[in-house]
C-alpha positions as a printed Julia matrix, in Angstrom:
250×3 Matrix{Float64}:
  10.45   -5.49   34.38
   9.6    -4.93   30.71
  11.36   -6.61   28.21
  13.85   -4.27   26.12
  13.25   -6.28   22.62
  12.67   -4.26   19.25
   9.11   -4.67   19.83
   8.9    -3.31   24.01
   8.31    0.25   23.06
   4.82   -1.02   20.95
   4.03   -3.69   24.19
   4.23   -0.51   26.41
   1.52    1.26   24.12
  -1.02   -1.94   23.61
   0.64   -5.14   25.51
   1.95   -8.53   25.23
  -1.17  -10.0    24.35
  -1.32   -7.03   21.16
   1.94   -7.98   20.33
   1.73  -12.04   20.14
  -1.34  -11.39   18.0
   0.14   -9.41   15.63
   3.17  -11.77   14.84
   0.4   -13.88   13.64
  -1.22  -11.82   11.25
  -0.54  -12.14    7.5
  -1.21   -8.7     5.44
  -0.04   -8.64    1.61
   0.84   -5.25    0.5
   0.83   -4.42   -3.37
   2.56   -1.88   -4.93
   5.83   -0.64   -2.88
   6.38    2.87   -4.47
   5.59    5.43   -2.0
   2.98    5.22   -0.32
   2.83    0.93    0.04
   6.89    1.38    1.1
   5.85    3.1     3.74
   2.65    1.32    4.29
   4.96   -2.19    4.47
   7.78   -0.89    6.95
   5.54    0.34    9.4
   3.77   -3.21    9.06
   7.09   -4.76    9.83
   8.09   -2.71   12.84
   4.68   -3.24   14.64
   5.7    -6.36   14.74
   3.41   -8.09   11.37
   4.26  -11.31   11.29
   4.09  -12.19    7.68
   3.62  -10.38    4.87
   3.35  -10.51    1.25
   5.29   -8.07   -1.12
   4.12   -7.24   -4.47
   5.97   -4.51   -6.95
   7.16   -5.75  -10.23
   9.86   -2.32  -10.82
  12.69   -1.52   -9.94
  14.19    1.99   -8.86
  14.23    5.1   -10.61
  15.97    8.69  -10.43
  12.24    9.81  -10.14
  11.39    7.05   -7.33
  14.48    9.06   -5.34
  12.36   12.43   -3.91
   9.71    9.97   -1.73
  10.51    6.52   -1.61
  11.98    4.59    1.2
  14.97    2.46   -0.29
  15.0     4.8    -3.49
  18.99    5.92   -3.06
  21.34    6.84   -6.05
  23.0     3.39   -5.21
  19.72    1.04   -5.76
  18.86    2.95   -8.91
  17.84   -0.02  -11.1
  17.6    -2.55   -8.7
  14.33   -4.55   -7.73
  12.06   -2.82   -4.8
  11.2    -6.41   -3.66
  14.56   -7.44   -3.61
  15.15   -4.71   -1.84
  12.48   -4.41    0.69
  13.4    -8.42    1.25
  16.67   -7.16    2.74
  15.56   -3.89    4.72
  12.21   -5.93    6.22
  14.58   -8.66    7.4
  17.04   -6.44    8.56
  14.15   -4.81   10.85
  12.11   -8.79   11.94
  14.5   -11.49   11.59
  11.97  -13.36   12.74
   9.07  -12.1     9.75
   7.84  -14.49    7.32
   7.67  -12.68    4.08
   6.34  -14.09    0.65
   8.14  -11.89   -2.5
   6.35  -11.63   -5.86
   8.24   -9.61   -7.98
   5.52   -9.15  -10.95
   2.54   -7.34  -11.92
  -0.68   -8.04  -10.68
  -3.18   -9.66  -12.65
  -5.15  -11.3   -10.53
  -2.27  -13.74   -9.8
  -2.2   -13.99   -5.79
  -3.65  -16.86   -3.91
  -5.39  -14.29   -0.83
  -6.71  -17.15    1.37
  -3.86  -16.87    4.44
  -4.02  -13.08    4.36
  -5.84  -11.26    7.1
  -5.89   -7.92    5.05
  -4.76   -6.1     1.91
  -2.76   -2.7     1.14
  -3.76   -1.98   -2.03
  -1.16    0.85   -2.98
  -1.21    0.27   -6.96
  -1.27    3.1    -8.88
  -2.23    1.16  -12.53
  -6.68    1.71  -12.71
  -7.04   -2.25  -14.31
  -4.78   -4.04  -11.85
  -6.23   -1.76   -8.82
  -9.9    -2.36  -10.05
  -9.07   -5.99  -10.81
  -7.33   -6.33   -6.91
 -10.3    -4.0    -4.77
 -12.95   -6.4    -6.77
 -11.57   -9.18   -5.28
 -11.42   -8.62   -2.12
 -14.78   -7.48   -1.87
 -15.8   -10.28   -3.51
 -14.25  -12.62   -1.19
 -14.87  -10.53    1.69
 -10.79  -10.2     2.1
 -10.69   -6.44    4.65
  -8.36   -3.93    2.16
  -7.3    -0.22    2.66
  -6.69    1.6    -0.91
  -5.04    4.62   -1.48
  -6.36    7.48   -3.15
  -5.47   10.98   -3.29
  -1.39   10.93   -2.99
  -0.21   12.04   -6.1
  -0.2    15.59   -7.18
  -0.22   16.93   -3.65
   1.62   18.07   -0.68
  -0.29   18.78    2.05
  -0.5    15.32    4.25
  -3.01   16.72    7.06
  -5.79   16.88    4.12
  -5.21   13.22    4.36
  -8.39   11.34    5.96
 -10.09    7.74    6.09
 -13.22    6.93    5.13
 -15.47    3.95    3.1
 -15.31    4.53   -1.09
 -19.29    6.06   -0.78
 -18.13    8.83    1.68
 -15.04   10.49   -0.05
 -15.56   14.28   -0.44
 -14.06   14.94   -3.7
 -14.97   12.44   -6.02
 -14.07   14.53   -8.82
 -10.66   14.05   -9.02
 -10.29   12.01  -12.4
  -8.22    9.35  -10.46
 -10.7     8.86   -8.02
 -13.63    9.34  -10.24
 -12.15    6.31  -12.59
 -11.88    4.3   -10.0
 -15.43    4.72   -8.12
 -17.42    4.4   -12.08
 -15.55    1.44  -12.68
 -16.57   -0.28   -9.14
 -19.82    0.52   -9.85
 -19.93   -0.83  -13.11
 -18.3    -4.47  -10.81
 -21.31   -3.5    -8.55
 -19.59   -2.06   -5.85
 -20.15    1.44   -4.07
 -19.2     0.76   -0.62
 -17.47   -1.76    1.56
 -13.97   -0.65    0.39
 -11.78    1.7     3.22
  -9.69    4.2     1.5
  -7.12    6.7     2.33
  -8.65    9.82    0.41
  -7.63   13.7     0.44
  -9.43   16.71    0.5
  -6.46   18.67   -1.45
  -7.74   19.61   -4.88
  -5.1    17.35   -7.16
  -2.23   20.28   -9.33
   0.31   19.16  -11.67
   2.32   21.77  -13.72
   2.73   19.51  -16.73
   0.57   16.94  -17.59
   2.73   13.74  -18.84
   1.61   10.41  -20.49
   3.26    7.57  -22.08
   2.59    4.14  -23.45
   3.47    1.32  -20.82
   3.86   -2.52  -21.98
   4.98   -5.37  -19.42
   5.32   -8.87  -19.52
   4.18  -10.67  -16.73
   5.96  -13.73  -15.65
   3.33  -16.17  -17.12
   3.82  -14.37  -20.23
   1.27  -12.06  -20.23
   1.55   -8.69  -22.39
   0.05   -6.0   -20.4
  -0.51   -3.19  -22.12
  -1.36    0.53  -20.96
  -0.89    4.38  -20.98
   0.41    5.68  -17.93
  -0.49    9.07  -16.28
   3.21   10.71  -14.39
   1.39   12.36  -11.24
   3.64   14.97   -9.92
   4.73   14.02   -6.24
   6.28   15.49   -2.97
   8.3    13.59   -0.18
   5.44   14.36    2.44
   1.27   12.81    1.43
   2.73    9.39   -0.04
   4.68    8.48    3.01
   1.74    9.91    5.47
  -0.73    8.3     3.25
   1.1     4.59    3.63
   1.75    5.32    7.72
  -2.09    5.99    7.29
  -3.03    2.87    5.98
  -0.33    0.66    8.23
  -2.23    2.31   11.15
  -5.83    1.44   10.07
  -4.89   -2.19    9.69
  -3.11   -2.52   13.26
  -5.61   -1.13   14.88
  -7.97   -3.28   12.67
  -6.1    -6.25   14.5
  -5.68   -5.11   17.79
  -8.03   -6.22   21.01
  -9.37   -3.82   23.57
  -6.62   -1.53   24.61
  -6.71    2.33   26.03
  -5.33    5.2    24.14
């Protein structure tokens, strides 16, 4: 008789075997707004067995419309912090490595088996996809999950075959690779919904890292729904499982 453990309802869909494999896979997922909040619970209850959390913010009244923990009463609080408790809470059992700070380039990707690169700031997102190309590190980016609400426009795909590249955030992203000397290799989680924003909102950003760096930049306010961010980071969570997973039937 099957086991009735947290995990027994995944084991029924791809087995034991599935199951003790993924408990030792490592994925790091960066960024933990809405669509890598998503992207890291559905990572924990497949049954993940260590991951690594990146977000340096904490909660905001605007975070509250589409992000997992975002509640009027964690307003202010850390995400990691946060997601340290409601992970756990899920795996006792997961290993989990917290970074609460921005990424410059900062993480040591040797033990991970693949990256969830849900960053919405262009220089830390270029700086993280070139890497892992580089080092031939498997990664999943999002792109396409701000200003939209339409999640079955959603669709996967290698950087060189999206179908609307002219979306500026997209666009940004693919001269910039190409100007690292990348135009393929990285998997993304694109949409074919043209992009709409009523107002169009910018302000000057400036963080200090842990080590003391000033990062400075301006900051684009996307507008954003409760329904492609969370579809887009279930999306990505899938990809990567199944990425991991031997021979099973569907």
């Amino acid at each position: 008789m099957k086991s009735e453990g947290y995990f027994s309802r995944n084991e029924l869909f791809w087995g034991e075997d599935n199951q003790k494999l993924l408990s030792q896979k490592h994925v790091a997922v960066l960024g933990l707004g809405g669509v890598g909040g998503f992207c890291a619970e559905a990572l924990a209850r497949a049954g993940v067995g260590e991951l690594t959390l990146v977000d340096f913010d904490t909660v905001s009244l605007t975070n509250i419309n589409r992000q997992l923990f975002a509640l009027h009463s964690t307003v202010g609080q850390k995400k990691t912090y946060l997601f340290e408790q409601r992970v756990k809470d899920i795996n006792p059992d997961i290993k989990l490595n917290v970074i609460d700070d921005f990424y410059t380039g900062n993480i040591d990707f040797s033990s991970v088996d693949f990256v969830a690169d849900a960053i919405d700031t262009m220089r830390s997102k270029i700086e993280l996809l070139e890497t892992c190309v580089n080092s031939n590190i498997p990664v999943i980016s999002s792109m396409g999950a701000g200003n939209r609400i339409d999640p079955t426009q959603l669709y996967i795909c290698d950087i060189s075959e999206i179908e609307n590249k002219n979306a500026p955030f997209v666009s940004n992203i693919i001269y910039q690779l190409k100007k690292c000397g990348i135009e393929k290799g990285v998997t993304v989680v694109a949409s074919r919904e043209k992009p709409f924003v009523q107002e169009k909102i910018s302000s000057n950003e400036k963080i200090i890292t842990k080590s003391g760096d000033t990062i400075e930049f301006t900051k684009i306010t996307p507008s954003s729904t409760p329904f492609v961010a969370s579809c887009a980071g279930i999306f990505m969570a899938s990809y990567i499982v199944r990425n991991f997973l031997k021979e099973y039937k569907f």
